[in-house]
C-alpha positions as CSV (number, residue, x, y, z in Angstrom):
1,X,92.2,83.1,85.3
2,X,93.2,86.6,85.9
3,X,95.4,89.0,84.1
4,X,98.6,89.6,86.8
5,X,101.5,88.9,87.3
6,X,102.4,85.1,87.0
7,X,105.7,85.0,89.2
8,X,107.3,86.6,91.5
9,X,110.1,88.2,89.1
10,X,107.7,89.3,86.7
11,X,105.9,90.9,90.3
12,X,108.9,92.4,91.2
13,X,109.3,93.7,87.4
14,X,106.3,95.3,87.5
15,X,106.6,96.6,90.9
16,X,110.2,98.3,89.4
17,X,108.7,99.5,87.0
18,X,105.8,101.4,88.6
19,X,108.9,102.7,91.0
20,X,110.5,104.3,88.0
21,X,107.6,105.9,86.5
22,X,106.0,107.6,89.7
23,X,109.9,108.2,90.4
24,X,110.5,110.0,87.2
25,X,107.2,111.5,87.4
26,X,107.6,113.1,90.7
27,X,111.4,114.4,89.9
28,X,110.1,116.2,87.1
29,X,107.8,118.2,90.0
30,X,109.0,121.3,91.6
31,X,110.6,120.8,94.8
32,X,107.4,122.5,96.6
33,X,105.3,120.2,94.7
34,X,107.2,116.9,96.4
35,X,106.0,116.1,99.4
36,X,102.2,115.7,98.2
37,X,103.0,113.8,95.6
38,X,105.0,111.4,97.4
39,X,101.8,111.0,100.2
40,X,99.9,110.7,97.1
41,X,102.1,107.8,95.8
42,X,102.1,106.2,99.2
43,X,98.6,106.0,99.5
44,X,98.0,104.4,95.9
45,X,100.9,101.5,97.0
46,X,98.4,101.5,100.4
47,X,95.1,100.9,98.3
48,X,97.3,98.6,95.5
49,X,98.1,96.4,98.4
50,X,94.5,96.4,100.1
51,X,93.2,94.9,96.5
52,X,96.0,92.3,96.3
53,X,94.9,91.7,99.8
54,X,98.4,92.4,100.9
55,X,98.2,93.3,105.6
56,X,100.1,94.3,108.3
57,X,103.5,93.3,108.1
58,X,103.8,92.7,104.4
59,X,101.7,95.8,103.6
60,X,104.3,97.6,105.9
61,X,107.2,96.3,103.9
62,X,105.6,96.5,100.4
63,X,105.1,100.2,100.8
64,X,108.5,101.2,102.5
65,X,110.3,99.2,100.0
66,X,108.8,101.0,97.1
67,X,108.4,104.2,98.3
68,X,112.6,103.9,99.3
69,X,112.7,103.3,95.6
70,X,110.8,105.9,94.4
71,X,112.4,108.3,97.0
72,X,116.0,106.7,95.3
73,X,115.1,107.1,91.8
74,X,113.9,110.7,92.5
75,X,117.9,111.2,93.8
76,X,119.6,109.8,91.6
77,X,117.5,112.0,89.1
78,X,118.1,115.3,90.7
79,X,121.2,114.1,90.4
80,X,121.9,113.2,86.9
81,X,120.0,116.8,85.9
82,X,116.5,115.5,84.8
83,X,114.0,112.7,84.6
84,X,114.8,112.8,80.8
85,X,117.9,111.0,80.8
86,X,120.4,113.4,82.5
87,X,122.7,116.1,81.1
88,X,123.0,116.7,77.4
Protein backbone atom coordinates (compact mmCIF):
# COMPACT_ATOMS: atom_id res chain seq x y z
CA UNK A 1 0.00 0.00 0.00
CA UNK A 2 1.69 3.22 -0.60
CA UNK A 3 1.05 6.70 0.49
CA UNK A 4 0.07 8.69 -3.13
CA UNK A 5 -2.22 9.81 -4.77
CA UNK A 6 -5.29 7.49 -5.08
CA UNK A 7 -6.88 9.03 -8.39
CA UNK A 8 -6.25 10.88 -10.98
CA UNK A 9 -8.05 14.17 -9.62
CA UNK A 10 -6.50 14.02 -6.37
CA UNK A 11 -3.01 13.58 -8.91
CA UNK A 12 -3.89 16.37 -10.72
CA UNK A 13 -4.73 18.29 -7.21
CA UNK A 14 -1.51 17.68 -6.06
CA UNK A 15 0.24 18.35 -9.23
CA UNK A 16 -1.80 22.10 -8.95
CA UNK A 17 -0.82 22.51 -6.06
CA UNK A 18 2.97 22.00 -6.33
CA UNK A 19 2.41 24.43 -9.60
CA UNK A 20 1.23 27.16 -7.22
CA UNK A 21 3.78 26.93 -4.59
CA UNK A 22 7.05 26.73 -6.80
CA UNK A 23 4.94 29.48 -8.87
CA UNK A 24 4.54 31.68 -6.00
CA UNK A 25 7.86 30.81 -4.75
CA UNK A 26 9.72 31.81 -7.87
CA UNK A 27 7.55 35.31 -8.37
CA UNK A 28 8.63 36.33 -5.09
CA UNK A 29 12.47 36.02 -6.80
CA UNK A 30 14.17 38.90 -8.44
CA UNK A 31 13.78 38.96 -12.02
CA UNK A 32 17.73 38.01 -12.31
CA UNK A 33 17.14 35.31 -10.08
CA UNK A 34 14.29 33.63 -12.60
CA UNK A 35 15.66 31.79 -15.06
CA UNK A 36 17.68 29.31 -12.59
CA UNK A 37 15.08 28.78 -10.64
CA UNK A 38 12.74 27.77 -13.22
CA UNK A 39 15.71 25.15 -14.69
CA UNK A 40 15.82 24.24 -11.20
CA UNK A 41 12.04 23.52 -11.03
CA UNK A 42 12.20 21.71 -14.33
CA UNK A 43 14.71 19.40 -13.36
CA UNK A 44 12.86 18.39 -9.88
CA UNK A 45 9.39 17.73 -12.29
CA UNK A 46 12.33 15.63 -14.53
CA UNK A 47 13.56 13.45 -11.45
CA UNK A 48 9.61 13.51 -9.83
CA UNK A 49 8.66 11.83 -13.06
CA UNK A 50 11.77 9.36 -13.30
CA UNK A 51 10.53 7.93 -9.58
CA UNK A 52 6.86 7.64 -10.69
CA UNK A 53 8.48 5.97 -13.62
CA UNK A 54 6.83 8.40 -15.86
CA UNK A 55 9.11 8.27 -20.01
CA UNK A 56 9.37 9.71 -23.14
CA UNK A 57 6.27 11.13 -24.31
CA UNK A 58 4.42 11.42 -21.00
CA UNK A 59 7.53 12.67 -19.21
CA UNK A 60 7.67 15.28 -22.17
CA UNK A 61 4.03 16.35 -21.46
CA UNK A 62 4.09 16.10 -17.61
CA UNK A 63 6.92 18.59 -17.46
CA UNK A 64 5.67 21.16 -20.21
CA UNK A 65 2.37 21.11 -18.72
CA UNK A 66 3.51 22.07 -15.38
CA UNK A 67 6.25 24.11 -16.01
CA UNK A 68 3.40 26.30 -18.52
CA UNK A 69 1.64 26.48 -15.17
CA UNK A 70 4.19 27.54 -13.13
CA UNK A 71 5.48 30.02 -15.86
CA UNK A 72 1.33 31.19 -15.77
CA UNK A 73 1.08 31.54 -12.17
CA UNK A 74 4.43 33.48 -12.02
CA UNK A 75 2.36 36.04 -14.71
CA UNK A 76 -0.52 36.33 -13.35
CA UNK A 77 1.53 37.22 -10.09
CA UNK A 78 3.70 39.84 -11.52
CA UNK A 79 0.59 40.89 -12.48
CA UNK A 80 -1.62 41.23 -9.54
CA UNK A 81 1.65 43.01 -7.63
CA UNK A 82 2.88 40.06 -5.47
CA UNK A 83 2.86 36.38 -4.56
CA UNK A 84 1.07 37.51 -1.39
CA UNK A 85 -2.27 38.10 -2.65
CA UNK A 86 -2.00 41.12 -4.91
CA UNK A 87 -2.38 44.86 -4.28
CA UNK A 88 -3.48 46.12 -0.87
Amino acid sequence: MTNGPKSAEETARHAWGMAQRVGMYIAGLPLDKRDAAFAVAENSLREAGQEMRITGEKMDAFIELQMKAIRQIVSDIDVSGSPQGGRA
